[in-house]
DRENDO-1510 file (C-alpha; in Angstrom, 1 decimal, always signed):
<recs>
REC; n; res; u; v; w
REC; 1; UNK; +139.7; +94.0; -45.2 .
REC; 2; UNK; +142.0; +91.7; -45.9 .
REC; 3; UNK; +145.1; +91.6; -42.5 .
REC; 4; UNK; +147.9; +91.2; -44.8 .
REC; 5; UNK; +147.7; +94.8; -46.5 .
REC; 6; UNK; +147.0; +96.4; -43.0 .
REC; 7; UNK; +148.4; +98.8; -41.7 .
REC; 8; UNK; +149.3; +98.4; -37.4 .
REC; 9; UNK; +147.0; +101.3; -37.2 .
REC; 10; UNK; +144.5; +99.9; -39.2 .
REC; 11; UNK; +144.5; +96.5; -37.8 .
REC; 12; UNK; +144.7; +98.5; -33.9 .
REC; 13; UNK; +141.0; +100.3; -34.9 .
REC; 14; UNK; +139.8; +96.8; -36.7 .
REC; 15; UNK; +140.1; +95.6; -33.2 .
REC; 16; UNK; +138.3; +98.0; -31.3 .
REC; 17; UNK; +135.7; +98.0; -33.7 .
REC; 18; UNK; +135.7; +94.0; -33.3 .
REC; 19; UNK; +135.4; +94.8; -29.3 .
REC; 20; UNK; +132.5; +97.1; -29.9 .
REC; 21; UNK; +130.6; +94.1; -32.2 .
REC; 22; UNK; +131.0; +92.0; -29.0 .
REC; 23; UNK; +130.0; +94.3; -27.1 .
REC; 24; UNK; +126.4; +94.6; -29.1 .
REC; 25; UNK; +123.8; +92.8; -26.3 .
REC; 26; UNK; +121.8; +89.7; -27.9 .
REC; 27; UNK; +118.9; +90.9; -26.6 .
REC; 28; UNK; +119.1; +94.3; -28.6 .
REC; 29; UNK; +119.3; +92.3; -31.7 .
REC; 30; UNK; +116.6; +89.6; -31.2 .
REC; 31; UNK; +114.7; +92.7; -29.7 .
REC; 32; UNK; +115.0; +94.9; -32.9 .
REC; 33; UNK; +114.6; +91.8; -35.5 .
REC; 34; UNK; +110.9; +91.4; -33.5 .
REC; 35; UNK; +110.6; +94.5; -33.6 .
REC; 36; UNK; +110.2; +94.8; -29.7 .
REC; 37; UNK; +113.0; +97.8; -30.0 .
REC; 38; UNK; +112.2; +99.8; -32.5 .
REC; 39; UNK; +115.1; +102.3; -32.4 .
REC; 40; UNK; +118.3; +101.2; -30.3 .
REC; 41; UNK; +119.5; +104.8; -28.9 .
REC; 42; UNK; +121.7; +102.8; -26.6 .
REC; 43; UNK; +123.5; +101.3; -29.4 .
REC; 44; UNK; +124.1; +104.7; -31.2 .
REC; 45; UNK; +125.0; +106.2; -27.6 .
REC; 46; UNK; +127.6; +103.7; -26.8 .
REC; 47; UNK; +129.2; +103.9; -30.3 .
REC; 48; UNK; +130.2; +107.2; -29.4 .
REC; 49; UNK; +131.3; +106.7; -26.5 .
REC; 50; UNK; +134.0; +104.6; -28.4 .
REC; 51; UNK; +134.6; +106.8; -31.0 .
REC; 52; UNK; +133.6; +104.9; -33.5 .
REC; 53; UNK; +130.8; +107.4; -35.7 .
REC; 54; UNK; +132.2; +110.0; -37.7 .
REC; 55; UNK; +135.9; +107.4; -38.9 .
REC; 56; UNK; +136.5; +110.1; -42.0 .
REC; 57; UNK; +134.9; +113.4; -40.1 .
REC; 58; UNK; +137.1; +115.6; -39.2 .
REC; 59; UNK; +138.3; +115.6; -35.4 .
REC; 60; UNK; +137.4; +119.3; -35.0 .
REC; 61; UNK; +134.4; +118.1; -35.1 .
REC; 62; UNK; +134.4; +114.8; -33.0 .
REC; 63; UNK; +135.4; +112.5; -35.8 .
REC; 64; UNK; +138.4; +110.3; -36.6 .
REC; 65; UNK; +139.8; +112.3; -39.9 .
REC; 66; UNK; +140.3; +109.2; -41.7 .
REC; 67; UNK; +139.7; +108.1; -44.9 .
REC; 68; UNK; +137.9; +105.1; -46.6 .
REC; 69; UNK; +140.2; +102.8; -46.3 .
REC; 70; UNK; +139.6; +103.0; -42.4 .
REC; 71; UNK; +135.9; +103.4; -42.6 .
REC; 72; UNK; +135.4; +100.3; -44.8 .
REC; 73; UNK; +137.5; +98.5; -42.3 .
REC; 74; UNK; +134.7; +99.6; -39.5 .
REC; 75; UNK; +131.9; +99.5; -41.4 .
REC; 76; UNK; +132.9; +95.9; -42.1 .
REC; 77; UNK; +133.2; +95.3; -38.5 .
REC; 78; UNK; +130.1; +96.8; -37.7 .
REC; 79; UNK; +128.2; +95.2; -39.9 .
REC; 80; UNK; +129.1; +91.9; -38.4 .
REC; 81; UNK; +126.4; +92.4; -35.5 .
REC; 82; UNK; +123.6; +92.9; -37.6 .
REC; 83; UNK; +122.8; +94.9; -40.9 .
REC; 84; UNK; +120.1; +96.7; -39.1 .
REC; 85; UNK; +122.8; +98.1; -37.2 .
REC; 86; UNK; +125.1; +98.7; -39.9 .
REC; 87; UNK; +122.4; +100.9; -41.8 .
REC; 88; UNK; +121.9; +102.8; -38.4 .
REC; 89; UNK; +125.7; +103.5; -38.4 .
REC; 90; UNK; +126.5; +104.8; -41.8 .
REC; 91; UNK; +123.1; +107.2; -42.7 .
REC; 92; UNK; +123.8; +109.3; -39.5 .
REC; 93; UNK; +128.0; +109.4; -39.5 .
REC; 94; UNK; +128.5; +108.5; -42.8 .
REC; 95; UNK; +125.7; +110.6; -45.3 .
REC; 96; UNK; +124.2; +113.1; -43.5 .
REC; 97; UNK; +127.4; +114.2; -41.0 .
REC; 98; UNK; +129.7; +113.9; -44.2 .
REC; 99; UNK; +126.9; +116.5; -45.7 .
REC; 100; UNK; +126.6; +119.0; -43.1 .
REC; 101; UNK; +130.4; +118.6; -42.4 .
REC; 102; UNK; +130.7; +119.8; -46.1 .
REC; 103; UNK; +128.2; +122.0; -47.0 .
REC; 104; UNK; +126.4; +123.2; -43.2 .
REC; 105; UNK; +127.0; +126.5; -41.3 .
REC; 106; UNK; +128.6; +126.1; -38.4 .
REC; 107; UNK; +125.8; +126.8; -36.7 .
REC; 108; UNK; +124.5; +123.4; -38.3 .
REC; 109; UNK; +128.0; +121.4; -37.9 .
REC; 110; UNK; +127.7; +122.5; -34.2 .
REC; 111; UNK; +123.9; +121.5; -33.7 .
REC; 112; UNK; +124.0; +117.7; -35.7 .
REC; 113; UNK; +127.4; +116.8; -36.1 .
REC; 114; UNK; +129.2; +117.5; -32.6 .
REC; 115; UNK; +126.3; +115.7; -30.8 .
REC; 116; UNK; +125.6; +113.2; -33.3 .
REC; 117; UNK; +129.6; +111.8; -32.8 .
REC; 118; UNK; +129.1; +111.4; -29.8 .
REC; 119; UNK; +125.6; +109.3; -30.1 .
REC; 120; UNK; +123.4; +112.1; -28.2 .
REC; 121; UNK; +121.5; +113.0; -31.2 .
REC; 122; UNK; +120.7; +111.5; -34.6 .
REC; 123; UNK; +120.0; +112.5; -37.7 .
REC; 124; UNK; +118.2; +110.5; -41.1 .
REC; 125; UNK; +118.1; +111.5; -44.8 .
REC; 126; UNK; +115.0; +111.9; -46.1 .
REC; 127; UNK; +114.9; +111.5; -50.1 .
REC; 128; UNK; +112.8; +108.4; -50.9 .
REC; 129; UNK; +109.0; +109.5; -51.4 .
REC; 130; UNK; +105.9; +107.4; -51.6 .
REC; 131; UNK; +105.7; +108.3; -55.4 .
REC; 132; UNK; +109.2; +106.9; -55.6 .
REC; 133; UNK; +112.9; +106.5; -54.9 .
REC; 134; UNK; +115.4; +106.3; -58.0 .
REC; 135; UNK; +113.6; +109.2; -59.5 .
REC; 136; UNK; +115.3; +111.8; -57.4 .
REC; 137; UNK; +114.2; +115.1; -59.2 .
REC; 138; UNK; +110.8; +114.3; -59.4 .
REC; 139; UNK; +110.6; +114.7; -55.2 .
REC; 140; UNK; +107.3; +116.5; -54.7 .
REC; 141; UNK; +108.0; +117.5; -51.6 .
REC; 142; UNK; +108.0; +121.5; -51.3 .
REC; 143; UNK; +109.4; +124.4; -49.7 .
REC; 144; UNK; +107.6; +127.9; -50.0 .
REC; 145; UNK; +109.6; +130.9; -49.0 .
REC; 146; UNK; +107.7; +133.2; -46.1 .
REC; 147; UNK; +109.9; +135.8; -45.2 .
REC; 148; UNK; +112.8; +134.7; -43.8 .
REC; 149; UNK; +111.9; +131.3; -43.1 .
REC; 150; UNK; +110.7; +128.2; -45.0 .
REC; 151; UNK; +107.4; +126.2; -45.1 .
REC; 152; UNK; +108.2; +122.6; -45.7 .
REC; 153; UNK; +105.1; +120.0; -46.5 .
REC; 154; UNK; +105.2; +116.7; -48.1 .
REC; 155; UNK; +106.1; +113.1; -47.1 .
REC; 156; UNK; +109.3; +110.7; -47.5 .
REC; 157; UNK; +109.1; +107.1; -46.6 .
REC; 158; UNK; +110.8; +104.3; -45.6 .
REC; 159; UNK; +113.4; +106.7; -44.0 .
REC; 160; UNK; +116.3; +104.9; -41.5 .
REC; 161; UNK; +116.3; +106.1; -37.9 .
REC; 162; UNK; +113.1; +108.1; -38.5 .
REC; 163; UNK; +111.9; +106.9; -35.0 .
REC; 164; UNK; +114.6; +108.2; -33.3 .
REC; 165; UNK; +115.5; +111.2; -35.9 .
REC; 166; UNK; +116.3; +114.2; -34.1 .
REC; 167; UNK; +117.5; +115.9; -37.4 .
REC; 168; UNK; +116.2; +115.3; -40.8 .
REC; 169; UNK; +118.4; +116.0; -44.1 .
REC; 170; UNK; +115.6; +116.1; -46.7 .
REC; 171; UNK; +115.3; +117.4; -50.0 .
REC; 172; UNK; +112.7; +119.6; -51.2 .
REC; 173; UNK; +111.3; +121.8; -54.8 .
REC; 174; UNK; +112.0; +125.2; -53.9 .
REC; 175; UNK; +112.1; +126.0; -57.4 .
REC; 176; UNK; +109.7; +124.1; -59.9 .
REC; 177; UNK; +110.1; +125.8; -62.9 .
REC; 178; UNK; +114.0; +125.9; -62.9 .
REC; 179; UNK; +115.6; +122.7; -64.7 .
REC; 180; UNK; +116.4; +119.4; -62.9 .
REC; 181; UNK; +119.5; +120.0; -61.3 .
REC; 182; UNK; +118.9; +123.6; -59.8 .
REC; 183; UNK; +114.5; +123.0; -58.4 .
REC; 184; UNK; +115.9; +121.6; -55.2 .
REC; 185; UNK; +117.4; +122.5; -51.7 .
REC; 186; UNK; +118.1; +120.3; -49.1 .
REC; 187; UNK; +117.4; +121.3; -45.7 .
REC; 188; UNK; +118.3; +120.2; -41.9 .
REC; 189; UNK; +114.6; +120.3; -40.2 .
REC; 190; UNK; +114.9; +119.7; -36.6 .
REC; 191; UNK; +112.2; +117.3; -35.1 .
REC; 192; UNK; +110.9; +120.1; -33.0 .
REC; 193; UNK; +109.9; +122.2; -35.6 .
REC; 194; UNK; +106.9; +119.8; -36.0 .
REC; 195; UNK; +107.8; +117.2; -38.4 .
REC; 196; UNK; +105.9; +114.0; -37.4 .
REC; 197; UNK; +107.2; +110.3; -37.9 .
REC; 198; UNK; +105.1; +107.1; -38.3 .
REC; 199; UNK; +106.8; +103.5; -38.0 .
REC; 200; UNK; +104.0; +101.8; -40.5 .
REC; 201; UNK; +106.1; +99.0; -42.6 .
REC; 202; UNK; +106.1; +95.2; -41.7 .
REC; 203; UNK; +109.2; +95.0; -43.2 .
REC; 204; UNK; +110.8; +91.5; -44.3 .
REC; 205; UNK; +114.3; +92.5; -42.7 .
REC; 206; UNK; +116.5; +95.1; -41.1 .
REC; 207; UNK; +114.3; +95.3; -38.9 .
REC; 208; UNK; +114.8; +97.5; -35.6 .
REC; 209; UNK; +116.0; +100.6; -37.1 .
REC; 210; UNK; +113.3; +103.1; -36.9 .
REC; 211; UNK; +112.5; +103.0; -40.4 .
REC; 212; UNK; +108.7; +104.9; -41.3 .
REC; 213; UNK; +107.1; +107.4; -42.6 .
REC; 214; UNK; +107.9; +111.2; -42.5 .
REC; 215; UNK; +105.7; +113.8; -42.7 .
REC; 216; UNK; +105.8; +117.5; -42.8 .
REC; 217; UNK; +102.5; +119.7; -42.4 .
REC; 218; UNK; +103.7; +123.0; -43.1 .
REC; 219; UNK; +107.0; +122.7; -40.9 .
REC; 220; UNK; +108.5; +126.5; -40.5 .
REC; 221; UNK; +112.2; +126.4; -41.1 .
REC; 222; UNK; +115.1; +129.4; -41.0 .
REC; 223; UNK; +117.0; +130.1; -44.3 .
REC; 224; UNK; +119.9; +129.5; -42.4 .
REC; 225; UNK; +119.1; +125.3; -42.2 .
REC; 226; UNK; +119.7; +125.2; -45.6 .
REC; 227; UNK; +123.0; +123.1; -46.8 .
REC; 228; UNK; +124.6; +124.5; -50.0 .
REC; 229; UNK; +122.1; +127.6; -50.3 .
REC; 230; UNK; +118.7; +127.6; -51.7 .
REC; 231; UNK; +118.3; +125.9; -55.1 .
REC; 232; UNK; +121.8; +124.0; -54.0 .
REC; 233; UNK; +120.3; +120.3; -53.3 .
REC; 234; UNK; +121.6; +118.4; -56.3 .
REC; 235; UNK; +125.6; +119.1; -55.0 .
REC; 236; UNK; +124.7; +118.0; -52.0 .
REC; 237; UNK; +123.5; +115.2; -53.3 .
REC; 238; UNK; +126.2; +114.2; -55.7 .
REC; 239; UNK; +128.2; +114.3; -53.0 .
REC; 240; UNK; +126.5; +111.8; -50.8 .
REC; 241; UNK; +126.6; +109.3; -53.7 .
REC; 242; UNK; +129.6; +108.4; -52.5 .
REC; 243; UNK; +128.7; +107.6; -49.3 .
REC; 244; UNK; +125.8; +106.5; -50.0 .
REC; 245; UNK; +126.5; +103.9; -52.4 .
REC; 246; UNK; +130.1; +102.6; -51.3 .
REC; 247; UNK; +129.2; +102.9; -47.8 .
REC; 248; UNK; +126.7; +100.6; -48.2 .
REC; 249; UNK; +128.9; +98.0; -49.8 .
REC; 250; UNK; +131.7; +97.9; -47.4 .
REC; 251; UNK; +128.8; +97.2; -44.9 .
REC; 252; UNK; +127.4; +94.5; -46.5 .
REC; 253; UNK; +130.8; +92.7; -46.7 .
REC; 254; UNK; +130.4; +92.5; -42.8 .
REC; 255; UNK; +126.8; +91.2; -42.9 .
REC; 256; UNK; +126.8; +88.3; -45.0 .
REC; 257; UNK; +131.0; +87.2; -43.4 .
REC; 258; UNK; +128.5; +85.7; -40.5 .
REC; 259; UNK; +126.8; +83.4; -43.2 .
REC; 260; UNK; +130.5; +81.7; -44.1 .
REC; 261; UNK; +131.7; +80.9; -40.8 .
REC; 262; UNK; +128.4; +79.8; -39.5 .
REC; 263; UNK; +128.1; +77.4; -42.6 .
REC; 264; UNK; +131.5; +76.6; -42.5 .
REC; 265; UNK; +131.7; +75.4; -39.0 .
REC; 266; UNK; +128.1; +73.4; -39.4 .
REC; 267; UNK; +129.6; +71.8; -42.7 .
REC; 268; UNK; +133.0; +70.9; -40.8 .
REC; 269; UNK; +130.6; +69.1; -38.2 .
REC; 270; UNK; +127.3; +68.0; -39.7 .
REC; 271; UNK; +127.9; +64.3; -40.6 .
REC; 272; UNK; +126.1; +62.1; -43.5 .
REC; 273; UNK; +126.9; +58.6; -44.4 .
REC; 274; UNK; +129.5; +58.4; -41.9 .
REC; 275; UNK; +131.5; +61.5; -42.6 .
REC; 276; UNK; +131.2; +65.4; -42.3 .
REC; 277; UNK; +129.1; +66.9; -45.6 .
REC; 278; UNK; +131.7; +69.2; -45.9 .
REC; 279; UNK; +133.5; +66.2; -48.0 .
REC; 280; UNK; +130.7; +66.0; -50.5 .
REC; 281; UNK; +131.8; +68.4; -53.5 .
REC; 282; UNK; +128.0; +69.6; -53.9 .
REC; 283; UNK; +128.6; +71.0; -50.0 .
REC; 284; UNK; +131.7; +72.1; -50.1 .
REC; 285; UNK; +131.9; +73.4; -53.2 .
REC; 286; UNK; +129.5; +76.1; -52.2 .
REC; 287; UNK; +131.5; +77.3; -49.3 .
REC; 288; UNK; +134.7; +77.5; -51.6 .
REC; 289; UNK; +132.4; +79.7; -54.0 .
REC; 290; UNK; +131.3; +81.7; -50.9 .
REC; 291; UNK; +134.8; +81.8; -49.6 .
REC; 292; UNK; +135.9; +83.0; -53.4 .
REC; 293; UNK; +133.0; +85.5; -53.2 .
REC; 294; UNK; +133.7; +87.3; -50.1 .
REC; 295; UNK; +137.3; +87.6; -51.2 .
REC; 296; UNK; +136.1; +89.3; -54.4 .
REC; 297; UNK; +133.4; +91.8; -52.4 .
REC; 298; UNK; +136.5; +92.8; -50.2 .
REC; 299; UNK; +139.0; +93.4; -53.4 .
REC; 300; UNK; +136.3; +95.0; -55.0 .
REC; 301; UNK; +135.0; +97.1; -52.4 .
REC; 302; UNK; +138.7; +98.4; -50.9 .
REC; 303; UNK; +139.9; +99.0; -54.3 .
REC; 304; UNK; +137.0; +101.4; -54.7 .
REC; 305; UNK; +137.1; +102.8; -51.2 .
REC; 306; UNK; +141.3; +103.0; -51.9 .
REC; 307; UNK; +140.2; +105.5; -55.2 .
REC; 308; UNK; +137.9; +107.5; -53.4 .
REC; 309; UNK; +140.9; +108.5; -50.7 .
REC; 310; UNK; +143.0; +109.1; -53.7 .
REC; 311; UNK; +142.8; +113.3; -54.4 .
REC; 312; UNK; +143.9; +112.1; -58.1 .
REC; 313; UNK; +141.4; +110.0; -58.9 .
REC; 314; UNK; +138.8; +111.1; -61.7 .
REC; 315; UNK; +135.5; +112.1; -59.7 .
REC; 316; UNK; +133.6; +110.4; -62.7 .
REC; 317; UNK; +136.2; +107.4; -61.9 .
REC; 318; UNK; +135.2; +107.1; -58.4 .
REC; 319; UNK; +131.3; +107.4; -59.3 .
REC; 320; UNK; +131.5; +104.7; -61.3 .
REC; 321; UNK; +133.6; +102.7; -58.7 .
REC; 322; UNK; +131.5; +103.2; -56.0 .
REC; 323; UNK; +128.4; +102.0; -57.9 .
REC; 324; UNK; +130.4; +99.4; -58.9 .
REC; 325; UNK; +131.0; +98.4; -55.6 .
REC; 326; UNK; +127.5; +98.7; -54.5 .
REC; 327; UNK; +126.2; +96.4; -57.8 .
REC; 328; UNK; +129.1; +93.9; -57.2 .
REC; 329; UNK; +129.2; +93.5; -53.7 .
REC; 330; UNK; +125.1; +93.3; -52.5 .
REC; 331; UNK; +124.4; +90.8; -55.3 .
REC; 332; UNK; +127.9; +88.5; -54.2 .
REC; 333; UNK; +126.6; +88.6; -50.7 .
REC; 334; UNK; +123.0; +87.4; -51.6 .
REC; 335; UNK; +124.8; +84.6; -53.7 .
REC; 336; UNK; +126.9; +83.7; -50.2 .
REC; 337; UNK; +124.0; +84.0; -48.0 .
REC; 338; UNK; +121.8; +81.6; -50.0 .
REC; 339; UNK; +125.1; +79.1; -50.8 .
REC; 340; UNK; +125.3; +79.1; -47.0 .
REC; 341; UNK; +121.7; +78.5; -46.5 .
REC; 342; UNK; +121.6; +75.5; -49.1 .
REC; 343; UNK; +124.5; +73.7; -47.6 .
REC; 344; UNK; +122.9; +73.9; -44.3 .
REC; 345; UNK; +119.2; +72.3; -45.2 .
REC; 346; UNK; +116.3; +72.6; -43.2 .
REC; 347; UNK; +118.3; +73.6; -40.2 .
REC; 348; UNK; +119.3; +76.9; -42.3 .
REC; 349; UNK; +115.7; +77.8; -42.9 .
REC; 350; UNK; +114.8; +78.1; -38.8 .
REC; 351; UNK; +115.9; +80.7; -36.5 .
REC; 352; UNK; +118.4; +77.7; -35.0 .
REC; 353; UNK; +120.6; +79.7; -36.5 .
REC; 354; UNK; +120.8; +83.2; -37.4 .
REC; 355; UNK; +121.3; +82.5; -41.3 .
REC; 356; UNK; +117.4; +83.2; -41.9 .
REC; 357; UNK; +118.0; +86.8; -40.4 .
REC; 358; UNK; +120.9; +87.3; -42.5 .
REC; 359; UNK; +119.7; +86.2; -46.1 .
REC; 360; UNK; +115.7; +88.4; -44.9 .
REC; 361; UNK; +118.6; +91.4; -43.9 .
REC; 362; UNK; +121.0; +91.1; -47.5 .
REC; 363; UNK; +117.7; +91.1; -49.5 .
REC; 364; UNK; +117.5; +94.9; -48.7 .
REC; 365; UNK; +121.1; +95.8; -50.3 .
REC; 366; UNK; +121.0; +95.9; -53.7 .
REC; 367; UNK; +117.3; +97.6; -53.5 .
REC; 368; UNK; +118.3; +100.7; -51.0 .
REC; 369; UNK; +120.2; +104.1; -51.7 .
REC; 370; UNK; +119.4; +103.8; -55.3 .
REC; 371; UNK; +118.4; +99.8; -56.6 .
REC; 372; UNK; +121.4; +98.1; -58.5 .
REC; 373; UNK; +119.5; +98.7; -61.8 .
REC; 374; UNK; +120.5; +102.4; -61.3 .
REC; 375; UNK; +124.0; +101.7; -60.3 .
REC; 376; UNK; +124.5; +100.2; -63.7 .
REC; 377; UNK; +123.0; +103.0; -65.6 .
REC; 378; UNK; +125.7; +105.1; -63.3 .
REC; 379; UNK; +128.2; +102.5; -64.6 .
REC; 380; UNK; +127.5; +102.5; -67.9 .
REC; 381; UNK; +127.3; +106.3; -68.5 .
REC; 382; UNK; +130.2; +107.2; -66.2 .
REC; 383; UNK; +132.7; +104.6; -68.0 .
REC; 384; UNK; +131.5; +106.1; -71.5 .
REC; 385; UNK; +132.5; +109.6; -70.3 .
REC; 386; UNK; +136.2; +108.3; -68.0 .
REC; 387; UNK; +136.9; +106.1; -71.7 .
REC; 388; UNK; +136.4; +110.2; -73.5 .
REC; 389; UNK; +138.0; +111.7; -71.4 .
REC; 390; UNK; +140.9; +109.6; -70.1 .
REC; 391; UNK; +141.7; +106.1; -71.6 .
REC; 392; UNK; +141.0; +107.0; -75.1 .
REC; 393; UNK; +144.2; +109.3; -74.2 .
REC; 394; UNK; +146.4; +107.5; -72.6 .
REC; 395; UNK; +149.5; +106.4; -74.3 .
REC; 396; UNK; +149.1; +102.8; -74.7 .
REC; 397; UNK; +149.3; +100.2; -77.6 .
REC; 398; UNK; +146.2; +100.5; -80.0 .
REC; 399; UNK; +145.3; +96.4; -80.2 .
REC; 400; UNK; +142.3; +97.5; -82.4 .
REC; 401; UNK; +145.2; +97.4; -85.2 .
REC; 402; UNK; +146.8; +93.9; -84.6 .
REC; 403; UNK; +144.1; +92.3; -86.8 .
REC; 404; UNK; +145.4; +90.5; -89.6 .
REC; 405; UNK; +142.7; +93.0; -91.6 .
REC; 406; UNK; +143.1; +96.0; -90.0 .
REC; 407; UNK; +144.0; +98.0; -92.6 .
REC; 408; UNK; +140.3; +97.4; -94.6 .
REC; 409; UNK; +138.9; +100.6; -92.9 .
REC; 410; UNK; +136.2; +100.3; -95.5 .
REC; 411; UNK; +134.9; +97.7; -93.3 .
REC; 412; UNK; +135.0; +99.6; -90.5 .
REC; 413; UNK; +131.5; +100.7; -90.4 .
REC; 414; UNK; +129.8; +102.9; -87.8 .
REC; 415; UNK; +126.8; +104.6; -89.3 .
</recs>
């Protein structure tokens, strides 16, 4: 976030988050991007420790009570170490603790939430299947009613933290005949109730972060573990679009600021026919874009997080924001890391320099928690609906009617 519209307090947990990036070893990095560490528990644990999980969880319940102003300004921060990282972060203490924190028993807030705040536990959300991702209701996974319990069975994949899951949020059809929006529940399934993980993908980034396969063969569950009632999934899950979706973009502002100070100081030095390249305008031209870029992420991306903390903001408003967000933001950071990779040459392209990692890591952000072809269907429909219900309202001057023919209404034809 930009310093000059913090507040002391904001700028005071800016720096601690800053301290706690430092604090990330090298050797957990390199470790995870080779995949040598395939879940970094110490990480998570030490996070904690700091108090740093949870920033808009309430402190009841180990969290910060904050809102997203504050949590952009960490998730930024945190983002700077590595995006693998980042996506560890915000799917445990961001989606699923904001979803048990709103719709769990306390039975449920006291089982995932206390612990995970404090980095003992963790927890993933399970929604993508092999069949697919964007198309949320047609999940095939399935719950069966036995009695008092459930009997979960299908498969999610590429699921963050599944390695290291203790807890998984996932979303089954306990209803198939009912429409769309009232077939699914979404359940907390504890690891020990015999749901099996599998770290399969070679993937090209974000590496690290316990992302595989989960599977559950008939997996007996209480009632009780389900969030928002039976039949109650899709509010749970309107409710983590939010999260989901701007969460992710105030991340990715962190992950790609690397890329500009890296190329920035390399341009500054890097000399070509006797002076630095950052004096040639096909060089440094790229950094200003880049430079012009990440201010416009952050504007973007704090103006949406600054709605969502607004109770008077129109939900449909804040939907369409936060998709927004997610759209704007991922594709303006792949434009800066590949700027910054182009000014730097071959050097860019080797792991010299950690620029490779960054633009293999970015790739991921406009494809994950719903591709940036969805978030502008969001967009489109959302900003159909706010223009009905809101602007078409308000009491401003109607420039439709300051044509010089405005008055031929014959013209105006619509059908």
């Amino acid at each position: 976030m930009f310093d000059f519209i913090m507040t002391e307090a904001q700028k005071k947990l800016r720096d601690e988050a800053r301290e706690f990036t430092r604090w990330v070893p090298r050797e957990m990095i390199l470790d995870m991007d080779s995949e040598r560490l395939q879940f970094p528990r110490e990480y998570l644990k030490e996070c904690g420790r700091r108090n740093l999980l949870g920033i808009r969880i309430a402190k009841e319940l180990g969290g910060r009570g904050l809102g997203w102003v504050e949590d952009g300004i960490v998730a930024e921060e945190i983002g700077v170490a590595s995006y693998s990282l980042a996506c560890l972060w915000g799917v445990g203490a961001d989606i699923v603790c904001e979803a048990v924190a709103t719709f769990g028993s306390e039975e449920l807030k006291n089982a995932v939430v206390v612990p995970l705040l404090k980095g003992d536990v963790y927890a993933a959300e399970c929604l993508t299947e092999p069949r697919g991702g964007s198309d949320f209701f047609g999940a095939t996974t399935t719950a069966r009613r036995d009695g008092g319990d459930w009997i979960i069975n299908g498969q999610k994949r590429f699921i963050v933290g599944a390695e290291g899951a203790d807890w998984f949020m996932t979303y089954a059809v306990t209803d198939p005949g009912a429409p769309a929006h009232k077939r699914l529940t979404c359940f907390m399934i504890p690891r020990d109730a015999g749901v099996e993980s599998k770290y399969l993908y070679g993937l090209m980034g974000v590496r690290g972060g316990g992302a595989g396969r989960v599977i559950f063969n008939d997996v007996r569950i209480p009632e009780r573990y389900a969030l928002n009632g039976i039949n109650g999934g899709f509010d749970v899950f309107v409710k983590n679009m939010i999260p989901e979706r701007l969460g992710t973009a105030l991340m990715t502002i962190g992950s790609v600021r690397p890329a500009v100070e890296i190329a920035t100081r390399y341009t500054s030095k890097r000399k070509a026919f006797g002076q630095p390249i950052m004096n040639f305008q096909a060089v440094g031209f790229k950094v200003a874009d880049s430079v012009m870029m990440m201010d416009a992420i952050r504007s973007v991306g704090y103006t949406a997080a600054l709605a969502a903390d607004n109770p008077a903001s129109h939900p449909g408003r804040v939907r369409r924001m936060a998709s927004q967000a997610k759209k704007f933001i991922t594709e303006g950071a792949w434009q800066i890391a590949n700027n910054c990779m182009q000014v730097m040459g071959g050097i860019g392209y080797t792991n010299v320099f950690p620029l490779e990692r960054i633009v293999r890591d970015i790739r991921l952000a406009s494809i994950w928690v719903g591709t940036n072809e969805i978030q502008q269907s969001i967009i489109q429909t959302e900003w159909y609906k706010e223009y009905a219900k809101v602007y078409s309202k308000e009491a401003v001057r109607d420039v439709e009617q300051d044509a010089v023919s405005a008055d031929q209404v014959e013209e105006k034809v619509y059908e």
